[in-house]
N, C-alpha and C positions, 0 to 999 in steps of 0.2 A: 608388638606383643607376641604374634607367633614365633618371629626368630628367636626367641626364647625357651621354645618347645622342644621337646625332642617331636621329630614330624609325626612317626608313627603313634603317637600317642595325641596329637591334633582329634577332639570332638566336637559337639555341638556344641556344647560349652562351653568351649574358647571364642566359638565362633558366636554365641550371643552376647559376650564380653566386648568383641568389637563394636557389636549393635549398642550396645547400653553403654558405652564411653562414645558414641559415635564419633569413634576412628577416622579421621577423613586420610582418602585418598593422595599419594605424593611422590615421591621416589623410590621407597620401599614396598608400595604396595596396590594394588589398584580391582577395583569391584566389576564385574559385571553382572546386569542382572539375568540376562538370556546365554544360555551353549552357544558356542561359534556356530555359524551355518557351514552348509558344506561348499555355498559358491565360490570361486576363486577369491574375490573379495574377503571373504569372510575369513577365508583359510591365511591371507597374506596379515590378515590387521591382528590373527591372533599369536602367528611368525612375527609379526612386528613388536607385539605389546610384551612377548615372554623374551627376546632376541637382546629388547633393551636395557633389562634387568642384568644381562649376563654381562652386558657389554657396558654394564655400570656398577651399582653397589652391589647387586641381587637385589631378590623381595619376593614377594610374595603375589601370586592372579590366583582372584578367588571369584571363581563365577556359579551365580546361584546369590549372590544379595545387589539388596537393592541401596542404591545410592540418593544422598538431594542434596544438591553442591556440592558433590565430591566428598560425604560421608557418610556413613553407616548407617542404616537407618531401618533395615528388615533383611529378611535372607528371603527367598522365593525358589522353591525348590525345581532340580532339572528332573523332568520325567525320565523314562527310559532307562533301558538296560544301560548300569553305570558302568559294566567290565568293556560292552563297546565304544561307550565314547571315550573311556580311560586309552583303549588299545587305540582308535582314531588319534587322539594327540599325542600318544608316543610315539603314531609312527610317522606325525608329520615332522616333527620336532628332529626326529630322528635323518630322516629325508629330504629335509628343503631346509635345513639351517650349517653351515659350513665356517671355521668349520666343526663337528660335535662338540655341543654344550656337557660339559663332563658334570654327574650331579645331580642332574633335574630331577625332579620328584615331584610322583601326582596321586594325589587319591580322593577318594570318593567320600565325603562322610555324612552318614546318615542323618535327615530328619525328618520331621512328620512330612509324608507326601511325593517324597523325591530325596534327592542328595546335593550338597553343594561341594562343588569340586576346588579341592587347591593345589595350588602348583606351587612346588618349593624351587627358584633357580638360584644358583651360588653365585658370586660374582665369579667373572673366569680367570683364568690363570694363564688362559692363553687369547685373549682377547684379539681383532675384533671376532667377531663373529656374523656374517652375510645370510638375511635372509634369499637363499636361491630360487624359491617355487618360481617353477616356469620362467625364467629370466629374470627377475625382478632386481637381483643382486644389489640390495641396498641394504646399508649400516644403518641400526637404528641406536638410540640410546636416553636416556631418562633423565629429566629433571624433577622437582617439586607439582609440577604442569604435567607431567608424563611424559609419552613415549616420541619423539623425534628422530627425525633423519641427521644424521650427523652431518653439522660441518668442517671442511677439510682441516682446519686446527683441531677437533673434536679426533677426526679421523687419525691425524696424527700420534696426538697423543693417545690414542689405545693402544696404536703399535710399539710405542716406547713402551708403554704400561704393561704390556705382554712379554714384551723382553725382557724388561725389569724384572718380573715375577721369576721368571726362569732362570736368571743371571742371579738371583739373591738365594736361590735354592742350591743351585751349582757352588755358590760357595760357601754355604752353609756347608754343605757334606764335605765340601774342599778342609773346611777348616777342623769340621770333628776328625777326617783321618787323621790330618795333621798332629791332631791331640790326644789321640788315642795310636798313633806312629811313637808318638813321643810318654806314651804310659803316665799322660795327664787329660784319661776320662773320666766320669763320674766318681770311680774308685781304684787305685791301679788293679793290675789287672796280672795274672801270670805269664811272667815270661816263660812262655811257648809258642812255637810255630804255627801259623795259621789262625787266623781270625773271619770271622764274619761278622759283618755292618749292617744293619735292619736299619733305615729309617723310613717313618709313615710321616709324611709331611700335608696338615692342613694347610689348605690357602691362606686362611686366615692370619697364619702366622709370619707372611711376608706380602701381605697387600695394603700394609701402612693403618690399618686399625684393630691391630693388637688389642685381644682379650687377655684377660688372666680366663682361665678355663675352673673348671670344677673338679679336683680330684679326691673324688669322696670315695669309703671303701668301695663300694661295688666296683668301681674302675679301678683302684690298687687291685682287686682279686683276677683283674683281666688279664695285668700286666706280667703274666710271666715270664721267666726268665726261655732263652731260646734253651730246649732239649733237654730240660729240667722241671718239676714241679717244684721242688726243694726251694725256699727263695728267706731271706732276710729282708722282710718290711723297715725302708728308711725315708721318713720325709727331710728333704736335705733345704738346702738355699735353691737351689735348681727346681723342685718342687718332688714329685718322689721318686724313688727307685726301687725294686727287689732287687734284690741282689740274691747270687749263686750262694749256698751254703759251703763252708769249707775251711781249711786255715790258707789257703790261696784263693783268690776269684778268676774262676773261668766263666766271666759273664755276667751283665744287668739286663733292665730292663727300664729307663729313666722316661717318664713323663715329664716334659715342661710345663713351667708353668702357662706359654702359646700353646699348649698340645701337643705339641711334637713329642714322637716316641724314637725310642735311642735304644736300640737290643743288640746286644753283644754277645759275641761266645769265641770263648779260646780253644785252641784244639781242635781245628775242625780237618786238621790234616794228620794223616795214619802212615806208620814206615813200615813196610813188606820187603824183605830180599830186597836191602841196601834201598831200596826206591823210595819216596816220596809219595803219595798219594792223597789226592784230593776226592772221597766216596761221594759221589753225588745224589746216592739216595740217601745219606744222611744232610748234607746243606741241602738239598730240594724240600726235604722232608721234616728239619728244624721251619723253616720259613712257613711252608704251607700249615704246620700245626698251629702255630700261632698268629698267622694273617687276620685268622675272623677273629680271634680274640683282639687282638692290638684294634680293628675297627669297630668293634663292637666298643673297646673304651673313647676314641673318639666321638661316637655319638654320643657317649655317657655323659661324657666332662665338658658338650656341647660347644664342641670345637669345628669351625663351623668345615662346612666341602667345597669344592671338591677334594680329594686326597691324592697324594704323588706316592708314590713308593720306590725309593733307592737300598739296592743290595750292592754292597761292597765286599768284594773277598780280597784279602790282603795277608803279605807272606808268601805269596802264590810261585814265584821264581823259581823252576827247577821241578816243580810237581808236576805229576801226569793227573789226569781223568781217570777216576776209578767207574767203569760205568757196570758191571757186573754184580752180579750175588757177593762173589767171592772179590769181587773189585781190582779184578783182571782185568785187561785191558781189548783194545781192537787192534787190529793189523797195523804196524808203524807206530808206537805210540809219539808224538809230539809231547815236549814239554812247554808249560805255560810259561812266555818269554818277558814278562815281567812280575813284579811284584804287586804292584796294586787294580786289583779290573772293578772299576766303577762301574755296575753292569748300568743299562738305559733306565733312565725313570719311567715309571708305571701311571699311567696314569688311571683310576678306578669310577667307574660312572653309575658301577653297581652294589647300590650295599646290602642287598640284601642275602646274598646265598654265597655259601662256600663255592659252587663252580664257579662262580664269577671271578673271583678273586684269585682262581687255579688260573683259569683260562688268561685272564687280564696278565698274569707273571711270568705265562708261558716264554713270550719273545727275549724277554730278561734274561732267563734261567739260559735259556740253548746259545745265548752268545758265549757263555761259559762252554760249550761245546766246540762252538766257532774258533774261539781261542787255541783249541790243540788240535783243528784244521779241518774239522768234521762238519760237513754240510748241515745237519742238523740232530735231533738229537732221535731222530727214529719214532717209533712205542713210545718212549723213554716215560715222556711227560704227558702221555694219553692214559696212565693208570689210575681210571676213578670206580670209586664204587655209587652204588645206587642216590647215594647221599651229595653225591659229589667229591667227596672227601680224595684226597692222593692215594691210593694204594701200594705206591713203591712199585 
């Protein structure tokens, strides 16, 4: 019932909906009546019980109701200040689980008397995942029964299941370059030099239990195009796209019907005195504007997390690095010695605020630096304002 939610919108409501269907307890989800204690005990069985989610379907720990044979049956509220014990489990979670569960989500929601707190874990994408507190270094994972120690077939197969996920993403993007190399993406596109490749990739969409998602307006109004407002609304077979306004397309922006987003722009490269160039604070600065939107539609269209994020520049062979006002260059300039730089996937653990999403692309972005021999990209990518926002 709650994977159904958008999280941040989780109330008492939902949560008395569990009590009056009494929901029992199983693989997706499990009650507690009491907060963890702070004894080591207490801190490993609650590493243990959220570790095993990650390292299986996901679900949901909701502690603050009370259970009788493993279902729903009352909520019984946590005293105390909710922002300390919230900060307590983030930063166990954070600290004694290896390795980081990308994803997790916890909040507090109010009812008479206290608050019962839920925790949202995604399944992982990079599975297993080891509870470490203090030596402990054990695999947990979940059945209909609950949370268990894995055995070595168990153990096995997470490691395939982990590579899997990352081998089905790598050729996913393998395969849209391929199609959009060859001017058969969503809609051809202008023959012109230089492109850029946005993809926001849900787990959901390669961990073998494929959604159809929800692409209702509010998520078409997210999806704009990269470096444009201007946009043609099209729901296609694919599921939808804007598209760039124009008599040629420099650019979409395609949601599938899994989630996955698909944002494109042509022309991302500029000619100066015979030269080539690739300006970085326009590709740093198409990406960065439209990052929180494109995530802000994935949680719309309830496509489930964690999320990846792959940027591809292609056309690149022969361009320099424009890194200046004037998109001059530095002492030596090097040219970019191929054509296509798949930059690293991203991976995002935080949805809530624009720095996160700067900071998290940061390592992506400066390999593009890397490429024409520069140690790193300096200031470059430390220009935020108050908001978090990129300032160029």
């Amino acid at each position: 019932m709650l994977g159904n939610l958008n999280f941040d919108e989780i109330q008492r409501v939902d949560l008395d909906k569990l009590v009056e269907a009494s929901v029992p307890e199983g693989a997706l989800i499990e009650y507690k009546r009491e907060m963890y204690g702070d004894a080591d005990a207490d801190k490993k069985e609650f590493l243990k019980d959220l570790s095993s989610f990650a390292n299986s379907s996901g679900g949901h720990l909701l502690i603050g109701v009370v259970e009788d044979q493993g279902s729903a049956t009352g909520l019984t509220p946590v005293l105390g200040n909710p922002d300390q014990q919230l900060q307590r489990l983030e930063n166990l979670v954070r600290s004694a689980i290896e390795p980081r569960i990308v994803g997790v989500r916890f909040k507090a929601v109010p009812v008479s008397g206290g608050h019962v707190f839920v925790c949202r874990v995604p399944k992982s994408w990079n599975p297993p995942h080891r509870v470490s507190f203090k030596g402990s270094n054990r695999f947990y994972v979940r059945s209909s029964a609950g949370a268990h120690e894995v055995s070595v077939e168990e153990l096995r197969a997470l490691f395939a299941n982990g590579a899997t996920v990352r081998e089905k993403m790598k050729a996913f993007r393998d395969q849209r370059i391929a199609r959009i190399e060859a001017n058969e993406g969503i809609v051809p596109l202008a023959n012109e030099r230089g492109k850029l490749l946005f993809h926001v990739l849900p787990l959901s969409a390669f961990s073998g239990d494929v959604q159809q998602v929800v692409i209702d307006e509010r998520t078409q109004s997210l999806l704009l195009p990269l470096g444009t407002d201007s946009r043609q609304p099209r729901v296609n077979f694919d599921g939808f796209a804007n598209i760039r306004n124009g008599v040629e397309c420099f650019g979409y922006t395609q949601m599938f019907r899994d989630g996955i987003i698909e944002a494109t722009k042509v022309r991302t490269l500029m000619n100066r005195d015979a030269l080539v160039i690739l300006p970085a604070r326009d590709f740093v600065g198409h990406v960065l504007q439209r990052v929180f939107r494109y995530m802000a539609a994935i949680q719309q269209s309830g496509a489930a997390s964690p999320v990846v994020l792959m940027l591809t520049l292609m056309d690149m062979h022969g361009a320099y690095l424009g890194v200046s006002e004037n998109q001059f260059f530095y002492d030596d300039p090097v040219q970019f010695d191929r054509a296509v730089l798949p930059l690293p996937p991203v991976e995002i653990s935080d949805f809530s605020n624009y720095a996160a999403y700067s900071s998290a692309l940061k390592p992506a972005f400066e390999t593009v630096w890397h490429a024409v021999g520069l140690a790193d990209a300096g200031t470059y990518l430390d220009k935020f304002g108050p908001d978090g926002r990129w300032t160029g």
